[in-house]
N, C-alpha and C positions, 0 to 999 in steps of 0.2 A: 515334852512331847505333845501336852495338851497343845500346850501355845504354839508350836509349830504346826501341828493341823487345824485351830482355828486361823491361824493366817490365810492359811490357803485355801480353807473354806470362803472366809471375805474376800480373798483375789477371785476366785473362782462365781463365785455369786455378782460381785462389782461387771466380772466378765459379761456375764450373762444379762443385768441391767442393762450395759451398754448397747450390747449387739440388741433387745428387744429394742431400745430406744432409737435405734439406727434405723431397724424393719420401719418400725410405728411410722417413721420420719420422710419414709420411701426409699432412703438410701440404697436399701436393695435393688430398687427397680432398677438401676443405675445400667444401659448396657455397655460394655468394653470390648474392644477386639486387640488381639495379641499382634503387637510390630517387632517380627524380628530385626537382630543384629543392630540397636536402639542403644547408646550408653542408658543405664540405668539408674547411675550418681552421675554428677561432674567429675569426681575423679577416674573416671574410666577412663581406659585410653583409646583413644579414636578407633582402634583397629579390634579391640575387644569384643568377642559375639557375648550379646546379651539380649535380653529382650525387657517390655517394661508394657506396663499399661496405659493406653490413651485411650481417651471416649469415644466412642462412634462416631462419624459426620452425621452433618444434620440433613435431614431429610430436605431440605429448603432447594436442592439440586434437583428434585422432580419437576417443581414446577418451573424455574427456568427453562429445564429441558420441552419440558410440554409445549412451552410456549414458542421458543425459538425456533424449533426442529422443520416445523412446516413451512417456513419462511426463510429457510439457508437451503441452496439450491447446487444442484454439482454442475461445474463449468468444465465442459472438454475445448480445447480451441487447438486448432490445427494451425501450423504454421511452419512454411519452409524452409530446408537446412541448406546452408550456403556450402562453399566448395571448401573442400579439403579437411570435412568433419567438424566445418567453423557452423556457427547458424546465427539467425538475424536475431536477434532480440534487443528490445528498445536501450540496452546502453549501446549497440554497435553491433557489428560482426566479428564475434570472440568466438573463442574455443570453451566448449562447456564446461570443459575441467577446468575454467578460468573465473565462470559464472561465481558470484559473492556466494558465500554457504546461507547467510540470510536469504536468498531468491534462488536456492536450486532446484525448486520446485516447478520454475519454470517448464523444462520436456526431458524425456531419456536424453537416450545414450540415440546419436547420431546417426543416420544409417550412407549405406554407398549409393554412389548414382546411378539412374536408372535408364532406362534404356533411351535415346535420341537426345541424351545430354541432361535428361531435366532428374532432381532432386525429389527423393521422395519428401511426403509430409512427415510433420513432428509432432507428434500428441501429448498436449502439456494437462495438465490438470491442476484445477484450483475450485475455489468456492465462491459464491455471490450470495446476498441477502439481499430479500424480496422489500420493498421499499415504499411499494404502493399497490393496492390490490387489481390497478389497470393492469401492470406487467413489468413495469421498472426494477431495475435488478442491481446493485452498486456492489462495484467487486473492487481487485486490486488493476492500477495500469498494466503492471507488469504480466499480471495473469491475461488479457486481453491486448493489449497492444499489439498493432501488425499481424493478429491475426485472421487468418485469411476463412477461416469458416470458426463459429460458435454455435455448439450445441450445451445446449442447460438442460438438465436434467432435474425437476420435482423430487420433493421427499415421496411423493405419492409415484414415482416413476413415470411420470408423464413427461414427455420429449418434446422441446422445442428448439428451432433456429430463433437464435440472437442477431440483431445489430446493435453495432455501438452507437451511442447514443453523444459519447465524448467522453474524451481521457483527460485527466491531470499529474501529469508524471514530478510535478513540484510536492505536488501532497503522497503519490502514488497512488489515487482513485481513480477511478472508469465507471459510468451509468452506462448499462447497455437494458436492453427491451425487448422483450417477448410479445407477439400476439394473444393476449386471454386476462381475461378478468373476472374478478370476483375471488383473486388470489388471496392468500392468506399471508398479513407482514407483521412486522416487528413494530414496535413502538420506538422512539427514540428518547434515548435518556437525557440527561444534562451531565455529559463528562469531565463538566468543573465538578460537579458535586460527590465525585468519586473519591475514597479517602484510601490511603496505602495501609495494606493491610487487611481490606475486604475479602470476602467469599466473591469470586468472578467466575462464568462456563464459559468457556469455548467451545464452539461448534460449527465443523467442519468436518471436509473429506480428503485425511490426511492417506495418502498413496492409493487414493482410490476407492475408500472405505468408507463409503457412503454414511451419510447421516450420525457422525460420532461426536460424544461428548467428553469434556475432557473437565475438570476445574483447578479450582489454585485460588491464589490471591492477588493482591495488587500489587507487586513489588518496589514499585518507584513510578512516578510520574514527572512529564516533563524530560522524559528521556530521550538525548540526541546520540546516533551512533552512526554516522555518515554515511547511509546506504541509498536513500534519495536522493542526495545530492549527484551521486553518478548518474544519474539521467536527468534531473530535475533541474541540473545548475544553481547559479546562484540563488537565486528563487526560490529552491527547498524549502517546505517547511517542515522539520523533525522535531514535534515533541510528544513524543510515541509515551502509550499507558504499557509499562514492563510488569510482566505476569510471571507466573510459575507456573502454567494452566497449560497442558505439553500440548505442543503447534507442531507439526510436522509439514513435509511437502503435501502438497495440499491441500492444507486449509485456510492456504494465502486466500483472502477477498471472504472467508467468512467469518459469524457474527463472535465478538468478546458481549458477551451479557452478565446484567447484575442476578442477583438470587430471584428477582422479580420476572425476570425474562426481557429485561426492556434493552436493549443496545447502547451500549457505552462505547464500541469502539469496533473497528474492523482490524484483523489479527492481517499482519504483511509481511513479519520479518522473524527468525531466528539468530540468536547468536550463538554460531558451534563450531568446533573446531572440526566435528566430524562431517555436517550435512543434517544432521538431524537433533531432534530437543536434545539440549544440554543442561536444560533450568531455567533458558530466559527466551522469551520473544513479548515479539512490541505489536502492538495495536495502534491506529491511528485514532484518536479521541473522539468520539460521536460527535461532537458540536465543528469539526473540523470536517468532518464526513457529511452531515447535513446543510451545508455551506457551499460546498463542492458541489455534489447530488443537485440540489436547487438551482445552481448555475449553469450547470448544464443541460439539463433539465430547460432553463428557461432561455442561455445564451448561446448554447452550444461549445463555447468556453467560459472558462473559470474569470470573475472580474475581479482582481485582485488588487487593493489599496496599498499602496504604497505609500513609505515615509519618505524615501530618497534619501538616505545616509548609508554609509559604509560604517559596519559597528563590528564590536570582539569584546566578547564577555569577558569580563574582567575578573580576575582573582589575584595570590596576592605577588605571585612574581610579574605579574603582569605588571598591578600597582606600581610596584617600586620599581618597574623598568620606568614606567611615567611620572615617578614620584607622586602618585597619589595617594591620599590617606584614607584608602577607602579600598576594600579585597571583595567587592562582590556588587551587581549591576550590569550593566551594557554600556559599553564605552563607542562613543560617537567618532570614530576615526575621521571623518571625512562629509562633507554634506553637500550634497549634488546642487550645483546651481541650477535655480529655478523650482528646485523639490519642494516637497510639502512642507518638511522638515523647516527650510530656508525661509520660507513663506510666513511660518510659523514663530520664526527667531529661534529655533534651536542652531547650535552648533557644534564645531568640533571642539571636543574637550570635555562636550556636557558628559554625564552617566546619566543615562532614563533607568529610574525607579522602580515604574509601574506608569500602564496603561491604562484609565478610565479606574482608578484604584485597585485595580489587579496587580502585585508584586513582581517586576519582573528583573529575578537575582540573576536568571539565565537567559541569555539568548534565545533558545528554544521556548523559553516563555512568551519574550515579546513578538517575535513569528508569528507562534500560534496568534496570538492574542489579535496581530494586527491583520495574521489570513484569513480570517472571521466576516472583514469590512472589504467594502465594496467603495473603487472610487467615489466621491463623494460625499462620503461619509467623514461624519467628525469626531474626535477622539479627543482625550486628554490625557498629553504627557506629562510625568512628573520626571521632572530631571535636576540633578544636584551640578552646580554650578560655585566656583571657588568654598565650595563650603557651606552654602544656602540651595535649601529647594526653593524653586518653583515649577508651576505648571503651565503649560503652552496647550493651546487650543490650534488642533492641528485637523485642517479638511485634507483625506487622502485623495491622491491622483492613481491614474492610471499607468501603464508602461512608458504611452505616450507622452506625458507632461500634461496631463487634463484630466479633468474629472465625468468626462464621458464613457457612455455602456461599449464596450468592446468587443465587435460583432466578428466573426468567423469570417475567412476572406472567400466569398464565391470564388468555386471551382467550376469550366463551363460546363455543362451539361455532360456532355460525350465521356469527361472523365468521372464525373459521376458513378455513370454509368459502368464503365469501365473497374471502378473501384483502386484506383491507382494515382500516385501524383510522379511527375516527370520532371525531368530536369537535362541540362544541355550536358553537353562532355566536353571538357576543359577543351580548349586551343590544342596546348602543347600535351596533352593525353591523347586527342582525335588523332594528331599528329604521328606520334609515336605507333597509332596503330595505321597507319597509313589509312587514315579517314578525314575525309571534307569537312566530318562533324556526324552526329550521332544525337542519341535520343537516351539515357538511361531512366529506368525504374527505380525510382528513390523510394519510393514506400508503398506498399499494396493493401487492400484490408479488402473490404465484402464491395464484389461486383463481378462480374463477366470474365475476367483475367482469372479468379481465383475460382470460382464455379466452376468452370470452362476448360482450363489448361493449367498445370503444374510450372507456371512460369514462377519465379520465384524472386525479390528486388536484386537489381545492381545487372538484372539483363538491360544488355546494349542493343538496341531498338534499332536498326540501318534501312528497313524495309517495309512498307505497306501495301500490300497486293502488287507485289514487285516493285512498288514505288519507292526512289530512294528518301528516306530522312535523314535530314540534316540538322534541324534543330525543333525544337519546341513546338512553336508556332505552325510550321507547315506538317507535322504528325496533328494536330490540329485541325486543321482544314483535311487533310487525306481521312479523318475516321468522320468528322462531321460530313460526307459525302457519301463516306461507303455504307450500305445497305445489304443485308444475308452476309455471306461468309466473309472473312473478313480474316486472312492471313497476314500475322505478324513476322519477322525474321530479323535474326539477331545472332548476337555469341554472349556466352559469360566470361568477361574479364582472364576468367584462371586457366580458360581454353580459348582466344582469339581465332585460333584455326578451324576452330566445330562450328559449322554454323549450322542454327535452333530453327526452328519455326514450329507455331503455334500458328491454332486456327480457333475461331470465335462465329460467332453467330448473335449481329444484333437484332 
């Protein structure tokens, strides 16, 4: 008996050393919050409620937030619904229950037509981040695009009218700009130096929820998921920073930041089955956004270098369809005569490696890497050829075949003005509607049209202060002459027989 309560005397005392040793050591200060419904072992079963202890997060989310919050701005942008509950947005004229769940953040739910034929407005919401303290503002295309009025909203509540400043629907950016300075912005990060796995905040105005913070981590980088290529075409460049940092509708166009508050990336996309966070949305990379911003900024469009080849990442069923002994890289299909590429001796068959010794295993890698450069510029490919690298010294070109800046095509004046670009009506469509010829609205954005009248694109133009048009050119000449009121008349397409008219005042 002695010996069995001195045992437990020594367990008992051993106890007590430890847990004193623990206090001494801080271990108590330790704080924990309880996560239900958490396996607790690995042999638990997925569906098991249990709960388990994990450490607090770290306080390092205050000041990102601090810093970011004054410099993400809420973007309202109005924009008209087309006929038959379809509406304009920069992939086409779809049905919104068609719109990608990545980009439903775009506007509601449709409304009916209103009275004299015309189309009520659509109020989309998304976010911008403030870029410069003149007034520069870089949000998503898609949240800005075709739209016909931009109001930006300050974390401080202060109201302003936006113009665009220029879109890139390849990357999905837009710079547009505010009157006022002395704004408060973001820093920009280096989004090479981002590593999977970090602390990352989101911040944005997800269904209209002004100035929210969200975090997560960095789930994958270099990630392609085909959603700018629907507007962007070939051109696209996807290699989106993948978060777990919950993105709802929007807070398309505002900031991804590191724990420091500096801007690594602009948040644009979800992938959900339902419309809203499911666990993943993509950012476009800050060094890809700062590229962009800059260009337009200085060119009004984006100067993008080009290689001139047709390429397809390679892996390994690919390989062995080509028999090559190699499952990962960019495979040169084809190489445009006269390209950079061609210039440079690369060819079809090569695999490029890495650009400027940046690794590029993916597609989406060498994109990004090469949307970066500006005609003119010089780069170094490394590409494997029968079995040997070497490296090519490559000057990229422009769309054009040249390594000239690529200037925006003047528009004249009157359309400017106007805020709208036109276009002819086919022969055998004029035809059809028993017309000489016509005048339609291919795109509208900020001017006189959209301040002015509820006209909305794809109106067919027949009339200028009774005067008939017929094409382009002589709608031209009729508004460069007309001075005060200035009556439009037309029909939309889906009703021929209604005929519209709008009135203006230049």
């Amino acid at each position: 008996m002695k010996k069995f309560l001195l045992i437990v005397f020594v367990a008992v005392l051993g106890g007590l050393i430890a847990l004193g040793g623990a206090n001494y050591l801080g271990w108590g200060d330790t704080r924990y919050v309880e996560v239900a419904g958490t396996p607790s072992s690995f042999t638990n079963f997925a569906n098991a409620p249990s709960t388990r202890v994990v450490p607090a997060p770290t306080d390092g989310f205050v000041v990102a937030a601090e810093r970011a919050l004054p410099a993400v701005v809420h973007i309202k942008a109005s924009k008209s619904v087309s006929s038959g509950g379809r509406m304009q947005t920069p992939f086409g004229d779809i049905d919104p229950d068609q719109l990608p769940d990545a980009f439903r953040d775009l506007f509601g739910n449709p409304g009916g037509r209103g009275d004299g034929g015309e189309m009520p407005l659509q109020q989309g919401s998304g976010s911008g981040v403030i870029v410069s303290s003149d007034g520069y503002i870089v949000s998503n295309n898609h949240v800005v695009a075709d739209a016909e009025t931009l109001e930006v909203v300050l974390n401080d509540e202060r109201t302003y009218t936006a113009k665009v400043i220029g879109t890139d629907p390849t990357t999905d950016i837009a710079l547009i700009k505010i009157d006022e300075t002395d704004l408060p912005t973001v820093q920009f990060a280096n989004s090479d130096d981002v590593k999977v796995g970090e602390w990352v905040v989101a911040v944005g105005n997800p269904f209209s929820l002004t100035s929210t913070v969200t975090a997560g981590i960095v789930s994958a980088k270099g990630r392609s998921i085909d959603i700018v290529r629907r507007s962007g075409g070939d051109l696209a460049i996807e290699s989106f920073i993948q978060t777990d940092a919950v993105v709802n509708p929007g807070n398309s166009g505002g900031a991804l930041v590191n724990q420091n508050g500096d801007l690594i990336g602009i948040n644009t996309a979800i992938s959900s089955p339902t419309g809203v966070f499911a666990g993943y949305s993509f950012a476009v990379p800050s060094a890809i956004v700062k590229k962009v911003a800059e260009d337009l900024r200085e060119f009004g469009v984006v100067q993008r270098g080009l290689l001139g080849a047709q390429i397809r990442q390679l892996n390994t069923p690919y390989a062995k369809e080509l028999d090559i002994d190699r499952n990962n890289g960019v495979y040169v299909a084809e190489v445009m005569e006269g390209s950079a590429a061609q210039e440079a001796g690369i060819q079809s068959g090569d695999v490029i490696l890495a650009v400027d010794g940046v690794k590029t295993l993916r597609s989406s890698t060498l994109l990004e890497q090469l949307g970066r450069r500006r005609p003119g510029d010089k780069v170094t490919i490394t590409v494997e050829r029968d079995g040997n690298r070497r490296d090519y010294e490559v000057r990229l070109k422009n769309s054009n075949g040249t390594t000239d800046v690529i200037l925006p095509e003047e528009k004249p004046e009157v359309y400017a003005d106007l805020g709208a670009d036109f276009e002819n009506l086919d022969e055998d469509y004029a035809a059809e509607l028993n017309l000489e010829g016509g005048v339609a609205i291919a795109e509208l954005g900020n001017g006189l049209l959209s301040e002015q009248t509820r006209v909305r694109p794809g109106f067919i133009l027949t009339k200028v202060n009774g005067r008939e048009v017929t094409n382009v050119e002589q709608l031209e000449r009729l508004l460069d002459v007309s001075r005060g009121a200035v009556t439009l008349e037309g029909f939309y397409p889906d009703d021929p027989e209604k005929s519209v008219k709008y009135a203006i005042v230049k």
